[in-house]
N, C-alpha and C positions, 0 to 999 in steps of 0.2 A: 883519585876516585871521581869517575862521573857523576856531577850532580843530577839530583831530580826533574825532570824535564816538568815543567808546567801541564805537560797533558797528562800525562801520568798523573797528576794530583786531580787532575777533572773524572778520570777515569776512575778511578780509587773510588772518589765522591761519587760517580753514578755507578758503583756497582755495592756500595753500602745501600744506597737508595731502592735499588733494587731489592736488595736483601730485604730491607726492611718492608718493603710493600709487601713481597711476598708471605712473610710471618707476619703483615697486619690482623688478617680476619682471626686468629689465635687468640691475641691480642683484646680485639674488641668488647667482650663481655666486660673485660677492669674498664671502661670509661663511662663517665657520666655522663647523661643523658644531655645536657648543654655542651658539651665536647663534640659531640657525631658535627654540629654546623660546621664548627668548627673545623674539626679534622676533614672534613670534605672540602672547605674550600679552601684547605691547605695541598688536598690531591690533586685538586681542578688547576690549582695554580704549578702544581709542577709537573700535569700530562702537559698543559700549554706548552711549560717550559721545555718538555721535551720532545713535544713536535715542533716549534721552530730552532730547534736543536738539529733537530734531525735536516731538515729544513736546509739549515746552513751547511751540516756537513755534507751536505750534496751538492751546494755552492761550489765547495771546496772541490769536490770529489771532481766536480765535472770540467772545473777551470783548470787543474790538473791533469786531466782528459785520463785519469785512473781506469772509467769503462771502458775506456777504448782500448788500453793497453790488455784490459781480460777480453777482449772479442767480443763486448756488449753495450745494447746501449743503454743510456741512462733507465731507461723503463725496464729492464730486465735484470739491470743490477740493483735498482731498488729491490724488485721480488726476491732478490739471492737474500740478498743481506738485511734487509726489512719486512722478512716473510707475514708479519701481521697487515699490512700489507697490499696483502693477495686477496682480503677479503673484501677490497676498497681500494678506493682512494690514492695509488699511484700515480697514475695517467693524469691525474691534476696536479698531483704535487713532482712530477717529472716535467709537467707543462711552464708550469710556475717556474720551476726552473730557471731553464730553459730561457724562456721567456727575459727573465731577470740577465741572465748570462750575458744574450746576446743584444740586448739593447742597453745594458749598462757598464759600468767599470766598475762598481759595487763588487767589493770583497767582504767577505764571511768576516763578522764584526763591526765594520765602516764605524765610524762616528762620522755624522753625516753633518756635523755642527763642526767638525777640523778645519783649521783657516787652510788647509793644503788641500782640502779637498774636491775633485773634480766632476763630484756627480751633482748634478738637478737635482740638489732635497725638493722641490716643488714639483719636482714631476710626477705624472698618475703610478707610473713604473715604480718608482721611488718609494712613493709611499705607502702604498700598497705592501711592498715586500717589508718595509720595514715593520708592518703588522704581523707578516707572514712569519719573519724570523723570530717574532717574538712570543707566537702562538696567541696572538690577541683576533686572529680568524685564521681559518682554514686555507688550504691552496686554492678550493674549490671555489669557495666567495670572493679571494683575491682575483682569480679566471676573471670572474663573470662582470666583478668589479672594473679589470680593465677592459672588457670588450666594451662596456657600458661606457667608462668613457672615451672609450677609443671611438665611438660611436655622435657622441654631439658636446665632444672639448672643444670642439674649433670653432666651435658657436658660441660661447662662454667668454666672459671678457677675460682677456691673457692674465691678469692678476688673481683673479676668482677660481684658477682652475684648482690649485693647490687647495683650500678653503673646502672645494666643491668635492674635493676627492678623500677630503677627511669626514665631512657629512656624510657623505655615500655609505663610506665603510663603519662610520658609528653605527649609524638606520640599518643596515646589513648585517652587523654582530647582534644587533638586537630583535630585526621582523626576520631577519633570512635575505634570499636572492629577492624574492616578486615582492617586498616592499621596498629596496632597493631601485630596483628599477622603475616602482610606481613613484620617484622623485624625480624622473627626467622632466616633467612636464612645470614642476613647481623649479624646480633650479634655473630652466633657461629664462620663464617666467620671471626669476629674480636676478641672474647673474647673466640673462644674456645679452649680446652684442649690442649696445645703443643705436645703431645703425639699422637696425632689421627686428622685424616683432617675430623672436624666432619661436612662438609658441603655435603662432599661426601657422608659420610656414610647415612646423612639423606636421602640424595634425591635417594641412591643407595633401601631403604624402601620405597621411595614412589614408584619404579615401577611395583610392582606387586598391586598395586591401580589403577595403569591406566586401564582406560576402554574407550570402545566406544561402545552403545549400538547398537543393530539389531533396523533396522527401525520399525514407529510403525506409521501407515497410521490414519491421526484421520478422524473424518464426515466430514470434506471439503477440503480431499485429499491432504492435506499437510502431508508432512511424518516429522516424528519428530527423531530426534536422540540424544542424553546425550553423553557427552562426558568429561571427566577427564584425564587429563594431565600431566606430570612431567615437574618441571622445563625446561628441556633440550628439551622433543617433545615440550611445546609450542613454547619455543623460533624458532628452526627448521619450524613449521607451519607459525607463524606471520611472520620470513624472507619472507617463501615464498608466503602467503597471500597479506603483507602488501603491496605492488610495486604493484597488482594486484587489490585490495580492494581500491587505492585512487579516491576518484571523478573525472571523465573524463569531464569536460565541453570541448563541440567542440569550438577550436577557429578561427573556419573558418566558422562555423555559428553565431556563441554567443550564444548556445545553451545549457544551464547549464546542469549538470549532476544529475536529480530530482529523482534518485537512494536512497534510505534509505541507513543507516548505514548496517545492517543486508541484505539486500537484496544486497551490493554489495559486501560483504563476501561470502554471500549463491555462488554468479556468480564468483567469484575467486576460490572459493574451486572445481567449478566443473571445471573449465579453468584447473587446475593443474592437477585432475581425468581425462580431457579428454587427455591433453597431455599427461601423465601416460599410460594411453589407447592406444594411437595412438604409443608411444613409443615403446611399447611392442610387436603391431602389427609388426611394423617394424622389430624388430630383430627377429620375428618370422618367418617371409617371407610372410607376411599376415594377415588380421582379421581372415582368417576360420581357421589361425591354433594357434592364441591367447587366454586367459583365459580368458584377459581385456578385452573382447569387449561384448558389450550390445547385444543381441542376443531378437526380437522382431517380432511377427505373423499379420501377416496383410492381407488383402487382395487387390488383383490388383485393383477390383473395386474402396475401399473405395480410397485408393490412386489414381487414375485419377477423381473421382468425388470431392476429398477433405471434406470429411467427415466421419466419423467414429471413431474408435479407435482402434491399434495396441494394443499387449500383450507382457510386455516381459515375456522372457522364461532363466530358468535355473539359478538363483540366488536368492537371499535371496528375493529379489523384483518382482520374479513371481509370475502373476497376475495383478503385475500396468499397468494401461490402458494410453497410451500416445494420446497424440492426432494428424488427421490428419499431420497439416501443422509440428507440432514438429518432427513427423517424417518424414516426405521432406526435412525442413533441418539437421534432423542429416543422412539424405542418403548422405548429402557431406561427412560424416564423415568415418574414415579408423576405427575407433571406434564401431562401430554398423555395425551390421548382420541383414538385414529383410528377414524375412520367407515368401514368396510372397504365397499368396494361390487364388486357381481359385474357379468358381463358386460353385464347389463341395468338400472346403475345400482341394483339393489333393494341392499337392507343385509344385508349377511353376519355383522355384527358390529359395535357399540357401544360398542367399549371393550376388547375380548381382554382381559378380568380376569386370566385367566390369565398375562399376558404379565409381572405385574410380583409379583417377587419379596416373598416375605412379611416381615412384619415381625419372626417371630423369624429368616428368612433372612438377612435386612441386620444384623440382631446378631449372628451368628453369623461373617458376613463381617467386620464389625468386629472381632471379638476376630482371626480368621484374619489378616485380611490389616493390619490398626492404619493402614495410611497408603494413598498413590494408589501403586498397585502399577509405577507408568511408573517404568524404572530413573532413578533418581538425582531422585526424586519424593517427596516429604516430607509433603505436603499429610495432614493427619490423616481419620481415619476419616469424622471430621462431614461434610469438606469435600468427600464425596467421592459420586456416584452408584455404583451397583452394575450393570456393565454386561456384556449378553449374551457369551460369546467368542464364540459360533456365534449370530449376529444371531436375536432371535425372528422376524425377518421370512422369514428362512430357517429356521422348524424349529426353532432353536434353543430348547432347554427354558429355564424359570427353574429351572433347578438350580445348588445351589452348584457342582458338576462345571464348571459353566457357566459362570460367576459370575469377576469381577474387579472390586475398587474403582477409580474412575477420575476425579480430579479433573473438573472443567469444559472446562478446557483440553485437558486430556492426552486427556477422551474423546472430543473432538469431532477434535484429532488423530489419536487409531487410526482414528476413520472417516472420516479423508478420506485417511489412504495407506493404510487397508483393511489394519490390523493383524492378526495370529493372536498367540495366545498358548495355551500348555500351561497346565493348573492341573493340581496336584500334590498328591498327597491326603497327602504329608508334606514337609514343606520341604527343601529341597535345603540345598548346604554354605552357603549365604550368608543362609538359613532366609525363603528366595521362598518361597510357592507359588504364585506365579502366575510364568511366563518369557516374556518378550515377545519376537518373533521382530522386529526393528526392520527387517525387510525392505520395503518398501514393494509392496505387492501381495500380502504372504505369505498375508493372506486369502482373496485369487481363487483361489491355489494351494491351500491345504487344503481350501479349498470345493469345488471340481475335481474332487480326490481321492476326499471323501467320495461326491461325484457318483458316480463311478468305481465305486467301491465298493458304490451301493446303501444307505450308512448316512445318509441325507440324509433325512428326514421332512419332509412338507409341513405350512405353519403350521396350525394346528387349526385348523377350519372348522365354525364351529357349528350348531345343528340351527336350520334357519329356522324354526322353528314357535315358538321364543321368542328369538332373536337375540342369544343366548348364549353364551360358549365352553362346553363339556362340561368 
């Protein structure tokens, strides 16, 4: 009588196992509430067991060249006979393979510690699979694991590779793939080549990958932009983003800061683009003779009616239509250039020079006002634009009278709930001189008033004959 063959006793074993998974959830209600940890990481430990099961028996299968003998390849006999499967994950675990097959001697079980035997236990290949067979990771992380160090092992001191490939994969069973690969930069950093500072050399190849693309305007006029970075520009950017990007709740209101994550990057990156801007004017001797400055077509009308839409002009973003009120407040800005045009499209004005407060003005405002004058608003004098109370678009002079610091944020808020404020030609008990009326609208209202009154001046209108303000 034939004895029992050894596989047959493994096969018995998995198809009890089977059984019984199948009649667990029956089951479940009889066990104690301290049992489920347990029982689960008794199932986790033997799906593992039975993907690098599985794993190995395709080792077997293929060294055998079994698919070939049915007219298939390894990826199609998986789907036959592994149809769960189909839902996933073949093509990594036929890769892995594969992979393992043709670069090693490695047989389904190896003991890779055998004095007889002839594979590289130190190699990336090696040990890698020896995770894989044992369902301590996936084929898919194993993949990506060897491209990674297929990628910069040769850079690594030859003793360290082994070491570096067992790191990889611990970091990788625990973040995933992208913390994984976010260790290349600390590994060569520590294990690489004495002979060459290979951290440099790497990231010296990533600069000609850096990009930033040309804006790309989608259906609801967000513009979109891709961006790729080297080590060194992101860090550079996030200094100067981060200080800028954190949540402002007012503590002088209790007014949280209901800003998105993204949406208060978006308002940081341009804080830095305006100062940028506004920088540049300066040591140029002005926006009209700057590169930086936003140069936009409008007409007088639509600006005293508050409605329509400005054009800029002359940059990658000619064409984008702004709107009204956005362009009222950035006429506070030393940044932007409006193209004023009359009822017959000709040009009234190139710039209303006059529109923007002088440079011993904005010192002078700096000493007066030290911060962004928005109650429970800290942001320092640097950080801050010097903005119209009584809009120039309405009349409003560049006069200190006139005049209030106004972070980024907080100025593009007064103008979109159409803030007023008093300036005060000696500081009140809390030593303001600027009082912000946080009404929403209170601007339409004093503007109203002034109307009322006759004290409302039309924006200076320069003499056509040189397309000047007076």
């Amino acid at each position: 009588m034939e004895g029992i063959r050894i596989i047959d006793q493994h096969r018995e074993a998995i198809a009890a196992a089977t059984e019984a998974l199948a009649n667990l959830g029956a089951a479940l209600s009889g066990a104690y509430g301290s049992e489920l940890s347990e029982l689960l990481t008794e199932i986790d430990a033997l799906t593992s067991a039975a993907d690098g099961a599985r794993a190995e028996t395709l080792l077997e299968t293929t060294q055998r060249g079994v698919e070939g003998e049915e007219g298939m390849t390894l990826y199609a006999w998986i789907g036959k006979y592994s149809p769960s499967l189909l839902m996933g994950g073949r093509g990594q675990l036929a890769k892995m393979v594969h992979e393992t097959n043709q670069r090693t001697r490695i047989t389904p079980g190896l003991d890779y510690d055998a004095e007889d035997v002839v594979v590289d236990a130190e190699a990336p290949i090696a040990i890698i699979w020896d995770r894989v067979r044992t369902g301590a990771i996936t084929p898919a992380l194993g993949l990506v694991a060897l491209r990674e160090m297929e990628s910069w092992s040769d850079r690594l001191q030859p003793a360290a590779v082994g070491d570096v490939t067992r790191g990889v994969l611990d970091v990788g069973a625990v973040g995933g793939a992208s913390m994984m690969r976010a260790l290349k930069t600390a590994m060569l950093a520590r294990y690489g080549r004495p002979d060459m500072d290979e951290v440099e050399v790497a990231q010296e190849k990533l600069r000609r990958f850096a990009f930033l693309s040309a804006p790309n305007i989608e259906s609801a006029e967000i513009t979109r932009y891709t961006m790729g970075l080297t080590p060194e520009q992101a860090a550079v950017i996030e200094a100067a983003l981060g200080p800028l990007a954190k949540p402002r709740p007012n503590p002088e209101t209790g007014e949280a800061d209901l800003r998105t994550n993204g949406q208060r990057r978006a308002e940081a990156l341009l804080e830095l683009c305006s100062r940028a801007a506004a920088a540049d004017a300066h040591a140029q001797g002005g926006p009209a003779e700057s590169d930086a400055c936003v140069h936009v077509s409008v007409s007088l009308e639509e600006l005293e009616r508050r409605a329509g839409a400005g054009e800029v002009l002359g940059s990658a973003a000619t064409g984008t239509r702004l709107g009204i009120e956005t362009l009222r407040r950035l006429c506070c800005d030393a940044d932007l250039i409006p193209h004023v045009l009359g009822v017959a499209s000709e040009s009234l004005d190139e710039g209303f020079v006059k529109r923007l407060f002088t440079r011993r003005q904005r010192r002078t405002l700096w000493r007066r006002d030290t911060e962004c004058t928005f109650p429970g608003c800290s942001r320092p004098a640097a950080w801050t634009k010097a903005h119209h109370v009584l809009h120039w678009a309405d009349g409003g002079p560049s006069n200190l009278d006139n005049a209030a610091l106004l972070c980024q944020m907080h100025h593009t808020y007064v103008h979109s709930k159409r803030l007023w404020a008093v300036v005060l030609s000696e500081p009140d008990e809390r030593g303001r001189y600027v009082v912000w009326d946080l009404t929403p609208g209170s601007y339409d209202r004093e503007l109203e008033e002034l109307r009322r009154r006759g004290a409302l001046r039309r924006p200076p209108v320069p003499d056509r004959t040189d397309g000047q303000v007076a």
